[in-house]
N, C-alpha and C positions, 0 to 999 in steps of 0.2 A: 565620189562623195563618201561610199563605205571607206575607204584606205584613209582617208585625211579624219574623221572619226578614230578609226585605230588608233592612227599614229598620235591624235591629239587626246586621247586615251593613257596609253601610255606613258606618253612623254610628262604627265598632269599624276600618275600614278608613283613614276620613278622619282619625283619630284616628292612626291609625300612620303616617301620609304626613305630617300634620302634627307629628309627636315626632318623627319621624325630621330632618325638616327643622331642626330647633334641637337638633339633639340632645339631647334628654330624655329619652330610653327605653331602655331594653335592645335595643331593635330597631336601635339607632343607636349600638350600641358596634363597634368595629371593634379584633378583636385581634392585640395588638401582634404585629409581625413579627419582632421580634428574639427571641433565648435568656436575651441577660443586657444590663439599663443600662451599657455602660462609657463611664465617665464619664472623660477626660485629668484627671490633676491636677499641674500642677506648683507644685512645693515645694522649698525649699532643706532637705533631708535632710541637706548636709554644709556645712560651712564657718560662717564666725561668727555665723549665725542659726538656726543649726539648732536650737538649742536652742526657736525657737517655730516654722522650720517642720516640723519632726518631730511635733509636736504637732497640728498642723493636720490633719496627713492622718491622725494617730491617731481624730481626732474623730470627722473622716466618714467613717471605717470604722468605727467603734462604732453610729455611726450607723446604717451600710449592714447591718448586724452583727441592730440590733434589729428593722429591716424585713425582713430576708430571713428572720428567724427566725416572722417574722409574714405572710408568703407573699409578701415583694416588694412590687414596685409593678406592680399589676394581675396579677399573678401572674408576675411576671417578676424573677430577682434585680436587684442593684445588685453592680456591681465597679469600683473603680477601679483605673484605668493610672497609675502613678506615674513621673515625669519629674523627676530632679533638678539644679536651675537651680544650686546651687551659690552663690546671692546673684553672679550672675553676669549681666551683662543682656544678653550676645550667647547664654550659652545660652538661657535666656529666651525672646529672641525665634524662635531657631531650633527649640526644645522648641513653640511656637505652632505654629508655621508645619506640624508635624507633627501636635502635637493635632488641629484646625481640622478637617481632612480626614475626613469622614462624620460628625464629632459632634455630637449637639442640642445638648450645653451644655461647657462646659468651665471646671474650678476651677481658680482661678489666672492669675498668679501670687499667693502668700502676702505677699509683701514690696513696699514701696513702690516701690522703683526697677525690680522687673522687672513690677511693674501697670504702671511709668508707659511703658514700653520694649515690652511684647508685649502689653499691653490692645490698642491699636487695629491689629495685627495682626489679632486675633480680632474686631472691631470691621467692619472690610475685608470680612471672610468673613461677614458677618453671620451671627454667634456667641452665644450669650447667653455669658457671660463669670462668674464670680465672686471678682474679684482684688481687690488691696487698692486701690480707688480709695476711699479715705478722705481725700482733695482736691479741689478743686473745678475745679483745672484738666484732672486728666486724665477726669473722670467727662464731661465737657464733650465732650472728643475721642472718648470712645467712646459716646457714647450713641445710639440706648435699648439696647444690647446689654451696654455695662458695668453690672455692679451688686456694689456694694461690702460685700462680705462683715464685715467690721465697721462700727464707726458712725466717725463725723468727726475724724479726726488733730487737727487745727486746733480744730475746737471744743470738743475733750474738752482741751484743751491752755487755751485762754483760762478757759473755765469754771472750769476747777482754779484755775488763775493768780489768777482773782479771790476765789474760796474760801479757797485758801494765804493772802491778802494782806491779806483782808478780817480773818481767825484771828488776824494777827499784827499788829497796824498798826503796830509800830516798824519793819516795813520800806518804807525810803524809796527804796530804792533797788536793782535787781538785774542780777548778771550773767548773762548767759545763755550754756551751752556748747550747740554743735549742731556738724553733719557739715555742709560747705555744697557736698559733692556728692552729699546724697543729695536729692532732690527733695520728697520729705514733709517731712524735716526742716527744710529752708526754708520750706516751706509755713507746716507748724507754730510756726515762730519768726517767720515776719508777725503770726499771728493773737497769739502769748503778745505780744507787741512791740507790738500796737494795745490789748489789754488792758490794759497796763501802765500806759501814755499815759493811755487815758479813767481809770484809778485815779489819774495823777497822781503816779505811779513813775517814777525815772526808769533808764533802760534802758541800761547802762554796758556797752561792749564792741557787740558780742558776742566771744567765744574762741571760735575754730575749731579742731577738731580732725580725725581720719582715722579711715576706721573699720579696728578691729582695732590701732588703735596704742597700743603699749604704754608707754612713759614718759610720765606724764602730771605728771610735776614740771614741767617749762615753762610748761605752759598752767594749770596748777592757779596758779603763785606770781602768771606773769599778770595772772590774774581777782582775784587777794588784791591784787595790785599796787592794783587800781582803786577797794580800798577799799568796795564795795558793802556792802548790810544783809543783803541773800538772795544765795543763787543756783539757777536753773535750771537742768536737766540735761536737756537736747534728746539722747539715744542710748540705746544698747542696754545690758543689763546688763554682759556684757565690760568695756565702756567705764565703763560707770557706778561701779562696785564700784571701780574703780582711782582714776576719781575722790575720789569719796568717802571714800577712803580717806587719799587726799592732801590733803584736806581739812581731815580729823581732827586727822591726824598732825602738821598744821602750824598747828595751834590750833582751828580752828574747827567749836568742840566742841557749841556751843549746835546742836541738830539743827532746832528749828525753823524757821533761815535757809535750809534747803535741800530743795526740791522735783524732783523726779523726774517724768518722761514715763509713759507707760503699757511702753514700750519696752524699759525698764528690769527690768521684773517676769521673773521667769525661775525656776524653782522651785529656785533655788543660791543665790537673792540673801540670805537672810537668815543661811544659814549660811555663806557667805562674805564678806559684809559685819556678822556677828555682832562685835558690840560698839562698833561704828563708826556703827550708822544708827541710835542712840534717835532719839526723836524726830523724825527726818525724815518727808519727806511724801512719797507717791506716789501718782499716781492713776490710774486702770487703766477697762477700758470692760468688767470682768467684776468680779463680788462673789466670789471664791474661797471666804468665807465663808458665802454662802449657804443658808440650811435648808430646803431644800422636797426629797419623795423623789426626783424624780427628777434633781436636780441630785447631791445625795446619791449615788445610785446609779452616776453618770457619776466624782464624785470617787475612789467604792472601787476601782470598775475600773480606773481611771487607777492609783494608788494599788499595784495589784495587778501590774501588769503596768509600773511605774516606781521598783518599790525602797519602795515607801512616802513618795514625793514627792507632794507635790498638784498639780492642775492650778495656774498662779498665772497664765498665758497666757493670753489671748483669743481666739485661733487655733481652738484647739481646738472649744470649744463655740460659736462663732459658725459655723464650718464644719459642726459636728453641726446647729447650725439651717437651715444653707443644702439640706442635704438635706434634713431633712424637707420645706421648701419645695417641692425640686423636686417629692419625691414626691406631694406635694398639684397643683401644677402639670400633674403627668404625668395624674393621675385626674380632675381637671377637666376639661380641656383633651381626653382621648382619647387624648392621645401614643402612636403605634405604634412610632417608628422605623421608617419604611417608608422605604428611600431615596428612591425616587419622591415621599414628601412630605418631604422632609429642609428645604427651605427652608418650606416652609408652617407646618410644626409647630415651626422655630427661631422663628419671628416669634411664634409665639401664645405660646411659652415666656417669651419677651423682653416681651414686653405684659401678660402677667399677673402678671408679677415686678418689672418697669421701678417699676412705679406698683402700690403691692398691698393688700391686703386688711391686716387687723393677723393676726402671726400667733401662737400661743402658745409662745413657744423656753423652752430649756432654763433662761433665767434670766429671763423673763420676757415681758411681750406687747413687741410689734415689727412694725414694718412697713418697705417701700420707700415712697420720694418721689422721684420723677427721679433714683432707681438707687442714692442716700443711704440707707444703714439709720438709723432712727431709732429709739433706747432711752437708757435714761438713762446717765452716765458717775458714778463712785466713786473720792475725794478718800480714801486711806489716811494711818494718820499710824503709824510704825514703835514702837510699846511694848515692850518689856520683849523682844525681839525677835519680834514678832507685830503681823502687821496688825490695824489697830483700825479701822473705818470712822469714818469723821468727816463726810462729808458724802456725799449723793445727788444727781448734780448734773443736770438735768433740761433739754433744751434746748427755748427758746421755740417 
């Protein structure tokens, strides 16, 4: 009876030296040292994108909202610190340089030009990052730490392109308008610009314009000057609406010659571009429409606490994904926040997200590739004043 003791001693011994060693077992959780996740988020709260980044940080506090309502992440809430960049990229970088300092992860920037300007600030600091590197040049400069909270500028941009072109084939010919100081937007009009070419389109212009600039007769008569079949719209709603509208007003009535960015989407676009945008196209890297409950449930809230506006952004619920991310990351991985391991647990954070598992978001399954969210992008066509999906555009 002593000997079977021992042996069942032991064998229950070597068993917990060996779980402990891979961490597999309750004997090998270590907890967290912190009170509360605060997580830095910067976001443009004011000035000409607020309109999606105010959205953003709404998400991942709904988000933060459903976990802490559900005991946290390993029993610890979620809060974040909000920093507003103002689409502004010297605050940007300096709103970084503050974040950085004791954080495991940090969201943001929201917008292209302050990912492309304070990404490898947080990059430097080896950070895992969650900004909009939805390009391929700056995801290059931060990597494995950047990881790009929506899916691909440029490719959700050509994919449409050929969808729009493929719908309409009397277009032989397009102009394209874009900002060629913001650094996505160039991006994005390489890739529409190389699409065009292999279709055999030919790519008239481009019109340059500013962002937040308000007469948009010049460059509108412009682009009519060059005589084109279509035209692209590389900007933000602000901008777009006004286009559009100059468009209209100056004949060019047929809606299906004109295509829209994801950029453009803004939950004012349709009641402000009401009567102007039949038939045009937009195409967006979220299904607004979407039926499933928990998308549903994320809409009312929005809904509830926005006048009765819908989400129509991507901001939002790609951010509500990038949380639950983490929080799967934090329960994986062990995450304590111990400062003593502050760089060891930034690396495993950065490693298990860089490259990841698929995961199940709010609108559908998702995964990372070398810091690229990969999910499908949605080709809209404007009805009766209502998005109509038309195409599910799916990248190779």
């Amino acid at each position: 009876m002593k000997i079977r003791k021992r042996i069942y001693f032991l064998v229950v011994s070597a068993a917990v030296v060996v779980l402990s060693m891979v961490g597999g077992s309750a004997f090998a959780q270590s907890k967290p040292a912190v009170t509360e996740w605060n997580i830095p988020f910067l976001s443009v709260l004011t000035g000409p994108v607020a309109f999606a980044g105010v959205p953003a940080v709404w998400g991942a506090e709904y988000a933060a909202k459903e976990i802490n309502k559900a005991g946290g992440i390993r029993g610890v809430p979620v809060k974040f610190t909000k920093y507003d960049t103002a689409f502004n990229t010297a605050k940007a970088v300096s709103a970084m340089s503050r974040a950085v300092e004791g954080s495991l992860v940090v969201f943001g920037p929201m917008d292209g030009p302050g990912g492309d300007a304070a990404g490898p600030v947080a990059a430097e600091a080896k950070v895992p990052i969650f900004a909009a590197f939805s390009f391929p040049d700056v995801r290059e400069r931060c990597k494995p730490w950047g990881i790009a909270y929506m899916t691909d500028s440029p490719e959700g941009a050509a994919l449409a392109v050929i969808e729009w072109i493929r719908s309409n084939p009397n277009i032989k010919s397009v102009t394209v308008f874009y900002i060629p100081t913001d650094p996505a937007q160039v991006e994005e009009f390489k890739a529409v610009e190389a699409a065009m070419k292999n279709l055999g389109v030919k790519v008239l212009g481009p019109v340059e314009l500013q962002t937040g600039q308000l007469d948009m007769g010049p460059i509108v008569v412009k682009a009519m000057n060059l005589k084109p079949d279509g035209y692209f719209c590389i900007m933000r709603a602000g901008e777009y609406t006004k286009v559009a509208a100059e468009l209209y007003n100056r004949g060019i009535t047929d809606g299906w010659r004109i295509c829209a960015t994801f950029a453009a989407n803004s939950p004012s676009l349709l009641e402000v571009g009401k009567g102007k945008l039949n038939n045009t196209y937009i195409w967006n890297k979220i299904d607004p429409n979407l039926e499933n409950p928990r998308w549903q449930a994320f809409v009312e809230a929005y809904k509830a606490e926005h006048s009765g506006q819908s989400p129509m952004v991507n901001t939002g619920p790609n951010y509500y994904d990038a949380v639950y991310a983490i929080k799967e990351a934090f329960e994986t991985l062990n995450i304590t926040g111990d400062r003593s391991k502050l760089a060891e647990e930034r690396k495993k954070i950065a490693e298990f997200l860089y490259n990841s598992k698929e995961f199940g978001g709010i609108q559908g399954k998702f995964k990372w590739v070398n810091g690229k969210r990969i999910a499908p992008y949605y080709l809209f066509q404007i009805r009766d004043n209502k998005m109509v999906k038309v195409g599910t555009l799916v990248p190779k």
